[in-house]
C-alpha positions as CSV (number, residue, x, y, z in Angstrom):
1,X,-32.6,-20.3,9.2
2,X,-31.2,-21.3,12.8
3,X,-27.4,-21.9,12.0
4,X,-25.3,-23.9,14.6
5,X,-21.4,-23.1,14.5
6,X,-20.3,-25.6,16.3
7,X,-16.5,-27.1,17.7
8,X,-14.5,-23.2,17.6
9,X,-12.4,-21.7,20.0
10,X,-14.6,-18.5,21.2
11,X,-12.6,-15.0,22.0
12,X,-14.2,-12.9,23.3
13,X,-12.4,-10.5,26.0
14,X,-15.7,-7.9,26.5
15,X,-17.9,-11.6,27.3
16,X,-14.9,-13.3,29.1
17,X,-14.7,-16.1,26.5
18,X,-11.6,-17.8,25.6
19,X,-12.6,-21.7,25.2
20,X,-14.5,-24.3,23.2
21,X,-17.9,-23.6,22.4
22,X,-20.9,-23.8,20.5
23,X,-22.8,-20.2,19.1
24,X,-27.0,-20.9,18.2
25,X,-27.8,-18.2,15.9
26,X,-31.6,-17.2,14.7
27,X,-33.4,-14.4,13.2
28,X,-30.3,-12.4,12.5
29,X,-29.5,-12.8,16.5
30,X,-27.2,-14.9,18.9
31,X,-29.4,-17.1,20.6
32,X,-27.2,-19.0,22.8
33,X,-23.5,-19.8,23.6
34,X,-22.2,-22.5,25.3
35,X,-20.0,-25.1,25.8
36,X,-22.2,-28.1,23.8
37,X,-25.6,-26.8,23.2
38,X,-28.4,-29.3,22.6
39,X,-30.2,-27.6,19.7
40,X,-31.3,-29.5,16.0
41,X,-30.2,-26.5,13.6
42,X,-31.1,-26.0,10.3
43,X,-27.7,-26.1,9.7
44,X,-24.2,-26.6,11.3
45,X,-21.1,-25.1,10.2
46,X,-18.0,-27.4,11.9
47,X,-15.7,-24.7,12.7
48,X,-12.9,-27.4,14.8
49,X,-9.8,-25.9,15.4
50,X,-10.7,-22.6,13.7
51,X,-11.2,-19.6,16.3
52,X,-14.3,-18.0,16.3
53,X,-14.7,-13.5,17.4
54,X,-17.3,-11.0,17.3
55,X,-17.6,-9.8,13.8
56,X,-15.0,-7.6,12.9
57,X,-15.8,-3.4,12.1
58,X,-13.5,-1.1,10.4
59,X,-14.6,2.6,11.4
60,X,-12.6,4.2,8.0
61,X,-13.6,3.3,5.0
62,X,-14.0,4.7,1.5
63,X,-16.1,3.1,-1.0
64,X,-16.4,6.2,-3.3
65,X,-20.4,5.4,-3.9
66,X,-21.9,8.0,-4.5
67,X,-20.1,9.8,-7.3
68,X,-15.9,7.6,-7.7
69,X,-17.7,4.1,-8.8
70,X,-14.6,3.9,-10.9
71,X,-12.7,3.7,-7.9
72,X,-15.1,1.7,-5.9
73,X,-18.9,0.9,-5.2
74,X,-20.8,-0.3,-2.3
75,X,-21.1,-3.7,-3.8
76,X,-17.5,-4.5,-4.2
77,X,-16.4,-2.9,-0.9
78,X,-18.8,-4.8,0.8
79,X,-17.4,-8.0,-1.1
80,X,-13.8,-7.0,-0.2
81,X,-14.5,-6.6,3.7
82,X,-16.6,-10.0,3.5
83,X,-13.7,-11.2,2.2
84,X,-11.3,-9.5,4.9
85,X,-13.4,-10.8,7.8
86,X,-15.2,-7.4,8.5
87,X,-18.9,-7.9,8.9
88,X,-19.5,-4.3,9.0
89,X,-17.7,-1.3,7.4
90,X,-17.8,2.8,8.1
91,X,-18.4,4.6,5.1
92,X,-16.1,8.2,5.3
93,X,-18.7,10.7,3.3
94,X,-16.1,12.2,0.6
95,X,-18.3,11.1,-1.9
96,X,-20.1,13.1,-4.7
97,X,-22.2,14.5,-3.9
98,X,-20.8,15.2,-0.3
99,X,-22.7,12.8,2.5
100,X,-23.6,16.0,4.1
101,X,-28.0,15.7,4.5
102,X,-29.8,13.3,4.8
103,X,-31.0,12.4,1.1
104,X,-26.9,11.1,0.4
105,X,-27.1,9.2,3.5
106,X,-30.4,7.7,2.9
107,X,-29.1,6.9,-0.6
108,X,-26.1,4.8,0.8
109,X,-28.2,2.9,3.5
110,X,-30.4,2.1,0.5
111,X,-27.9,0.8,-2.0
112,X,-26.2,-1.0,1.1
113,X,-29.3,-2.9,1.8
114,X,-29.9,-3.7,-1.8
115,X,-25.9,-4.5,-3.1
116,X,-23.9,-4.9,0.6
117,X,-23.1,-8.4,1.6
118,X,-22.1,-6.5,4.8
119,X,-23.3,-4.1,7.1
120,X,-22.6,-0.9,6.0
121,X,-22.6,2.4,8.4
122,X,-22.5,5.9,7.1
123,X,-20.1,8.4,8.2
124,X,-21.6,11.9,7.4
125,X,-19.8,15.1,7.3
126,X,-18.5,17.3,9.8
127,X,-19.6,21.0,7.3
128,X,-21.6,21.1,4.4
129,X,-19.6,20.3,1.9
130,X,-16.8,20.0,3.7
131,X,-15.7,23.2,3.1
132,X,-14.8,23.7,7.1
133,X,-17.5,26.3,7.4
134,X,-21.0,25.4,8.1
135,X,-22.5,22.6,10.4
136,X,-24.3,20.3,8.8
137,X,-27.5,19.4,10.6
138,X,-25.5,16.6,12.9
139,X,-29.5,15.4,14.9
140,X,-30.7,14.7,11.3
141,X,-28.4,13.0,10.0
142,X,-27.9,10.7,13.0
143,X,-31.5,10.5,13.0
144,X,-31.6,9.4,9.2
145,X,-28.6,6.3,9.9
146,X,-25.2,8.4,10.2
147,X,-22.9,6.8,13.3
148,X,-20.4,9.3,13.3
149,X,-18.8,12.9,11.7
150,X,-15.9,13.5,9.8
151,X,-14.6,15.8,7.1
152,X,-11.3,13.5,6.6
153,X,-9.4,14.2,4.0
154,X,-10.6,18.4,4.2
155,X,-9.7,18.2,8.1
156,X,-11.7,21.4,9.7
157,X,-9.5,23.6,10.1
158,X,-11.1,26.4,11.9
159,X,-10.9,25.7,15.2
160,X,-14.4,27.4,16.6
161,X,-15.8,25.7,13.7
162,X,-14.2,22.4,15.6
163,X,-15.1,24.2,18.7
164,X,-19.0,23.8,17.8
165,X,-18.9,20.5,16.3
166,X,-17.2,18.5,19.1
167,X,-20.0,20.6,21.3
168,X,-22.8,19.5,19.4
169,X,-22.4,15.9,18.8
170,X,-21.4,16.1,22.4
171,X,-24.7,17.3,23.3
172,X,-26.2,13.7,21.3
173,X,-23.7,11.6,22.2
174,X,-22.3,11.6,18.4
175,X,-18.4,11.0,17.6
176,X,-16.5,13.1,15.8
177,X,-13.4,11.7,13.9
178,X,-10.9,14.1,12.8
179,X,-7.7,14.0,10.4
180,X,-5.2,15.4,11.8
181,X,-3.6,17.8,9.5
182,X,-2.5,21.1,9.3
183,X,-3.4,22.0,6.4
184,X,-0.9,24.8,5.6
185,X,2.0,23.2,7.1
186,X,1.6,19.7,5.1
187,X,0.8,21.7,1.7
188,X,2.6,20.6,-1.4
189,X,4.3,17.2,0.6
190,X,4.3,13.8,-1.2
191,X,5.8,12.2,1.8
192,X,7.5,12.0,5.4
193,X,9.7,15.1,6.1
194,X,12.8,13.6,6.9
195,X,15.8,12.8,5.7
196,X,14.7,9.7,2.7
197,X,12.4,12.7,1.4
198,X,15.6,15.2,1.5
199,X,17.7,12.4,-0.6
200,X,15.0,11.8,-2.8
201,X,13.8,15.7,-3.7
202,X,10.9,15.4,-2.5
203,X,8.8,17.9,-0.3
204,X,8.1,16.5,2.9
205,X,5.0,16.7,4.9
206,X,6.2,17.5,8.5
207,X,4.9,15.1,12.0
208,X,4.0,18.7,13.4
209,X,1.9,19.2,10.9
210,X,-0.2,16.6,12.3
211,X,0.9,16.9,15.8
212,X,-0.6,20.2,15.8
213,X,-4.1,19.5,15.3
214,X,-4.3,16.4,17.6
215,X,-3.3,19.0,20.5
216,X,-6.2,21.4,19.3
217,X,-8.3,18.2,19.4
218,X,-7.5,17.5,22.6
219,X,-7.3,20.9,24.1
220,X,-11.1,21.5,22.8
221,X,-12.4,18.5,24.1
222,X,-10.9,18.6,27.2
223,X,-12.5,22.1,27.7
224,X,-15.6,20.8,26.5
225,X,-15.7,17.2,28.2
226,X,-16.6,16.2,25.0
227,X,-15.2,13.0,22.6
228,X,-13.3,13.4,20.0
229,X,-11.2,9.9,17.6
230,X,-7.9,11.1,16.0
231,X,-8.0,9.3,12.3
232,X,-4.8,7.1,11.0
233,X,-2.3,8.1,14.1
234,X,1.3,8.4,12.9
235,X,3.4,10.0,14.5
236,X,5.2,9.5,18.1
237,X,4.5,12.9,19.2
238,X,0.8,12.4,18.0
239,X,1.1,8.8,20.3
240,X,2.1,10.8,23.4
241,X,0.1,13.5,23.0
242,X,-2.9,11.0,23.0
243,X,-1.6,9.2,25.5
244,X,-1.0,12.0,27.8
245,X,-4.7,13.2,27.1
246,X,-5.7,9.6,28.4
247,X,-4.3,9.7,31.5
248,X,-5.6,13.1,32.5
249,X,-9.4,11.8,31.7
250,X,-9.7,13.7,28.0
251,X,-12.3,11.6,26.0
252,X,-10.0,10.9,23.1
253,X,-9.8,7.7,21.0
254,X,-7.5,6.9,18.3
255,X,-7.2,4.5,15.7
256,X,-3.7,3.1,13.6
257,X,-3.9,1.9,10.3
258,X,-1.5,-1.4,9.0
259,X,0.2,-0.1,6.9
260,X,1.6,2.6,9.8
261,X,2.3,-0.2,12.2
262,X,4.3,-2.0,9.2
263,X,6.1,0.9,7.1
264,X,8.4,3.6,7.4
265,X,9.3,6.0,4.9
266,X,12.1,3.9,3.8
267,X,10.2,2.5,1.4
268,X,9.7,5.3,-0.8
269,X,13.2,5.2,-2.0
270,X,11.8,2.8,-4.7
271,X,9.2,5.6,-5.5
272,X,6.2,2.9,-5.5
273,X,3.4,5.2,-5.7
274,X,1.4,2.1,-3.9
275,X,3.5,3.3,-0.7
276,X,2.1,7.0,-0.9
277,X,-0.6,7.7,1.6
278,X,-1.7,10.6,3.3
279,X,-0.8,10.5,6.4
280,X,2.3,9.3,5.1
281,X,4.4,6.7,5.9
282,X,7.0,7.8,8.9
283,X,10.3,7.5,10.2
284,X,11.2,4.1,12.3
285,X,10.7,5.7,15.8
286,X,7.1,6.2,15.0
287,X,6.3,3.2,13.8
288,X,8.3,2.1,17.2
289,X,5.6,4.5,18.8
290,X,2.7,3.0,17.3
291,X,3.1,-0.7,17.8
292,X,4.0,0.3,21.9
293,X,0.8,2.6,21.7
294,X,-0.8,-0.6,20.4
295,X,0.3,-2.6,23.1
296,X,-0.3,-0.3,26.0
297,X,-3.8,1.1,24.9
298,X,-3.0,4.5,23.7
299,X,-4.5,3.1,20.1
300,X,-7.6,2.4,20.8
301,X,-8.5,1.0,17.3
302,X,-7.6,-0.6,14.0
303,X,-9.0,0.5,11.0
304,X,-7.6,0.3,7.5
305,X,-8.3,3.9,5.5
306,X,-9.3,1.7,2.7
307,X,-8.7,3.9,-0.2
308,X,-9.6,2.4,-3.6
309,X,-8.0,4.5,-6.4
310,X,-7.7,3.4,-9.9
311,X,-4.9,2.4,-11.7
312,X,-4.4,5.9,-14.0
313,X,-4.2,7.9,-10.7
314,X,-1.8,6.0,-9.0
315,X,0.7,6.2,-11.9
316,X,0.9,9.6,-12.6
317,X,4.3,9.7,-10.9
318,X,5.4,10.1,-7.7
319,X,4.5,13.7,-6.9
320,X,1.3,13.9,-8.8
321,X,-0.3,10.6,-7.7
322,X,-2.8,10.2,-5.2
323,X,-2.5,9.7,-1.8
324,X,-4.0,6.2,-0.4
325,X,-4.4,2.4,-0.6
326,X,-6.8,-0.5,-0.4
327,X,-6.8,-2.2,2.7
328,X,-10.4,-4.3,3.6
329,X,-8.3,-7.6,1.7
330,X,-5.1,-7.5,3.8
331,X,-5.4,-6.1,7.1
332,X,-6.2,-9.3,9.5
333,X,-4.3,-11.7,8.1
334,X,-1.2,-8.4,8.4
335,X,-2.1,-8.3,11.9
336,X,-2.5,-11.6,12.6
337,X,1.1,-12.4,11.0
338,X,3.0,-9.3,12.5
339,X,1.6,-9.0,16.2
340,X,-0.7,-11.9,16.9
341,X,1.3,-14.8,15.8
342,X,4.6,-13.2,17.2
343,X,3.0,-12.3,20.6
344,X,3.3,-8.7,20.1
345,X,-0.5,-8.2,21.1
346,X,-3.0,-11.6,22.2
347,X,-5.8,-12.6,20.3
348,X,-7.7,-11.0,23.3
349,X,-6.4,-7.7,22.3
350,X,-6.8,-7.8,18.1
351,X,-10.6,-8.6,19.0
352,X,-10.7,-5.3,21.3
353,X,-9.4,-3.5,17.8
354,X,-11.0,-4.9,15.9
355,X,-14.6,-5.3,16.9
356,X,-15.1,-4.3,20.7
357,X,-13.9,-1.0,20.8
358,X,-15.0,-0.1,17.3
359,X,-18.1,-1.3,18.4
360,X,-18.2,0.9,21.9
361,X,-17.1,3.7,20.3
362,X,-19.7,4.2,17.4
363,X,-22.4,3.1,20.0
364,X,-23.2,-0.5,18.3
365,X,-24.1,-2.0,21.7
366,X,-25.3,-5.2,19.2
367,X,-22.0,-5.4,17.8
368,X,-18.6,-6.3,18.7
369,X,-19.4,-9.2,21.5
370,X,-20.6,-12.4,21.5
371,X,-23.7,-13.1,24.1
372,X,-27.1,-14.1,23.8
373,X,-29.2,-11.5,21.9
374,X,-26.2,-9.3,20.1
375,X,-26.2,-9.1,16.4
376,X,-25.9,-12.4,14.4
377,X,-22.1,-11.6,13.4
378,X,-18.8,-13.7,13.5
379,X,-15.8,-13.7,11.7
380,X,-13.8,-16.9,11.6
381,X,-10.1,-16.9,11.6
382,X,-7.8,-19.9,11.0
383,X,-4.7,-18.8,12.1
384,X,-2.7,-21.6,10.3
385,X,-3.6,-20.5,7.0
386,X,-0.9,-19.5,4.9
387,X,-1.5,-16.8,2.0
388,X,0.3,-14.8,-0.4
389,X,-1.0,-11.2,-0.9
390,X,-2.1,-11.3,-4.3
391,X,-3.8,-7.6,-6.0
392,X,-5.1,-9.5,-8.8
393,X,-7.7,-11.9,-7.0
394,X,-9.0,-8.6,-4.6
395,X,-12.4,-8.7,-4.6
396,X,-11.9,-4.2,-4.3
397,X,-11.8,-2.5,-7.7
398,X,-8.8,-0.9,-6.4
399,X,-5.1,-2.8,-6.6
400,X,-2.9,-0.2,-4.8
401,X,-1.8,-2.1,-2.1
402,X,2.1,-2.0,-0.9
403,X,1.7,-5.4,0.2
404,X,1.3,-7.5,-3.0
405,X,3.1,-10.9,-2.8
406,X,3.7,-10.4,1.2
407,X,3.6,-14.4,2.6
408,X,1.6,-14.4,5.6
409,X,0.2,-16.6,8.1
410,X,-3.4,-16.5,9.3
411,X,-6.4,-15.3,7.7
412,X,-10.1,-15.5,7.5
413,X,-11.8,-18.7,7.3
414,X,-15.6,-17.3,7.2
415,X,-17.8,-14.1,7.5
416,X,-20.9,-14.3,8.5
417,X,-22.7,-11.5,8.6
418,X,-26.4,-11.5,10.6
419,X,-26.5,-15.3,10.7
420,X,-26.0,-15.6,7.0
421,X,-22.6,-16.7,5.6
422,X,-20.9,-14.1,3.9
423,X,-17.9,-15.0,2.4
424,X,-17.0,-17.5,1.2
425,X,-18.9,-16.4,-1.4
426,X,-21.8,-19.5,-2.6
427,X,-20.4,-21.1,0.4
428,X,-22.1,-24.2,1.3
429,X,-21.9,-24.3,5.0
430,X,-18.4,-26.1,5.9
431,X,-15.3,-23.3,7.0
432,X,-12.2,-23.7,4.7
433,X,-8.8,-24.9,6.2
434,X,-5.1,-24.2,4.6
């Protein structure tokens, strides 16, 4: 079906876009932009006064298929980031069994393609099993659909281990993505080492403990001119260290989650396992930190750590619950609301991470930009529309989120995901306004 969206303001800072136009879109592809096309559609979606980006991509995601689907499968994650506004979705490989070979990562591009309203990209191991021990076979697995490496939660923590991954994806033009952790140093921590954690009895998981292994990172790819992506940045010594790295030519990316950005540690003192994540939530200067880092470049991406748990493991109490939280349902219309709409960052730069560096990074040269033969995806925002977070209407099996009942303003209007309208779901071709 050729699909005309038609009437939308276009952003699009890697294309130079930032005005009224019209988007042709056929075969799964772009097929024209401009300002008013002369085309006779199949059909027209009226997006007036609704702003119109490359589809979105968040690079850190769990959807727990294979092996959790009590926490999560492919088929509702997908439904959640539809719902979100991301058209395609990183899938982190601490499944079960482990995406370390290329029969687990086949298996996730199949059910994907079978269940996934969205596109869905596997992330495959850094070590088999990750155990932080043996390379898995990284020109396989790429070859077989994987976009990038990461052990994540199991950071490696041997560093010529590190040493010969970051070399070897280097060598293929792969990305590695690391958590940061120390492994030793953060052991036994529920939270933030600080003083809320001290007042609450807590044992604290210290920034160095993070801090750390981002200067390993760096100092190894520096040495090996190779890339390496620092997972969920949250610290202000991880920020400067990164920045730092930047400006003396390292290939380091990072990303910062919402929830960093927005939190600080202060929160715990209700002892809301929903604020619990790993890494956790920090002091006030590092969330300072982050939102400059955001500003200036230093964060190079967004990405949520969606991290669907159920409802027995997050109520274990405090010190035995799981770390993480679900994030595909709330993390545009956050950012939107928090730095977009008070002029923290432009639109420009949420579309830059987002969708154009995400989409740079992983090597999606389809993705992330709106032009004439680039994939057939576009997220819709109307950033008028006022919501209230509500955990019960997620579309994710998971409901720990810290944000439940936040009021916000501006969110996704539609997802449409090669061509084809995502979400809303049974849509029938007109964009919903507040």
């Amino acid at each position: 079906m050729t699909t005309l969206v038609r009437g939308g303001r276009v952003v699009d800072p890697s294309t130079g876009l930032d005005g009224l136009f019209d988007i042709l879109l056929s075969g799964g592809k772009i097929a024209a932009v401009g300002a008013r096309l002369d085309a006779v559609p199949e059909r027209t979606i009226d997006v007036t006064g609704l702003v119109v980006v490359p589809g979105l991509i968040d690079m850190h995601v769990h959807l727990r298929e294979p092996g959790y689907e009590a926490k999560e499968t492919i088929a509702t994650g997908a439904r959640a980031a539809a719902r979100g506004g991301f058209t395609t979705i990183c899938a982190m490989p601490n499944t079960n069994p482990v995406n370390d070979r290329r029969a687990v990562t086949e298996r996730i591009l199949a059910e994907a393609g079978r269940n996934a309203v969205v596109n869905v990209l596997p992330i495959a191991a850094v070590t088999r099993g990750s155990r932080g021990e043996e390379l898995v076979d990284m020109a396989d697995l790429t070859a077989s659909g994987a976009v990038a490496f990461s052990d994540d939660g199991l950071p490696v923590m041997n560093s010529r281990v590190m040493r010969r991954a970051l070399a070897t994806a280097a060598s293929s033009g792969s990305l590695v993505i690391d958590h940061c952790e120390d492994r030793a140093l953060a052991e036994g921590g529920a939270m933030h080492e600080g003083p809320v954690a001290a007042h609450l009895g807590l044992a604290g998981i210290p920034s160095a403990a993070e801090e750390i292994m981002i200067a390993r990172d760096i100092i190894l790819a520096e040495a090996l001119k190779a890339r390496v992506h620092i997972a969920h940045l949250s610290t202000a010594g991880g920020v400067r260290s990164v920045g730092e790295a930047k400006s003396r030519g390292v290939r380091v990316s990072a990303e910062a989650t919402p929830h960093h950005l927005l939190l600080t540690d202060a929160a715990l003192e209700s002892r809301d396992t929903n604020f619990k994540m790993n890494p956790p939530l920090r002091a006030e200067s590092d969330v300072a930190a982050l939102v400059e880092g955001l500003r200036t470049g230093v964060v190079d991406v967004i990405a949520t750590d969606h991290a669907p748990h159920t409802v027995e493991e997050k109520s274990r109490g405090f010190d035995k619950a799981l770390f993480g939280i679900v994030g595909l349902e709330t993390a545009v219309t956050l950012i939107l609301d928090r730095f977009v709409r008070r002029r923290v960052i432009s639109l420009g730069r949420f579309v830059e991470l987002l969708s154009a560096n995400p989409a740079r990074l992983l090597g999606l040269p389809n993705k992330g930009r709106i032009a004439a033969g680039a994939d057939a995806d576009l997220t819709v925002l109307d950033l008028e529309l006022e919501t209230t977070v509500d955990k019960n209407r997620f579309e994710s099996k998971g409901r720990n989120t810290p944000f439940d009942g936040w009021m916000l303003t501006g969110g996704v209007a539609m997802t449409i995901v090669g061509g084809r309208v995502a979400y809303p779901f049974g849509d029938d071709g007109t964009a919903p306004r507040a």
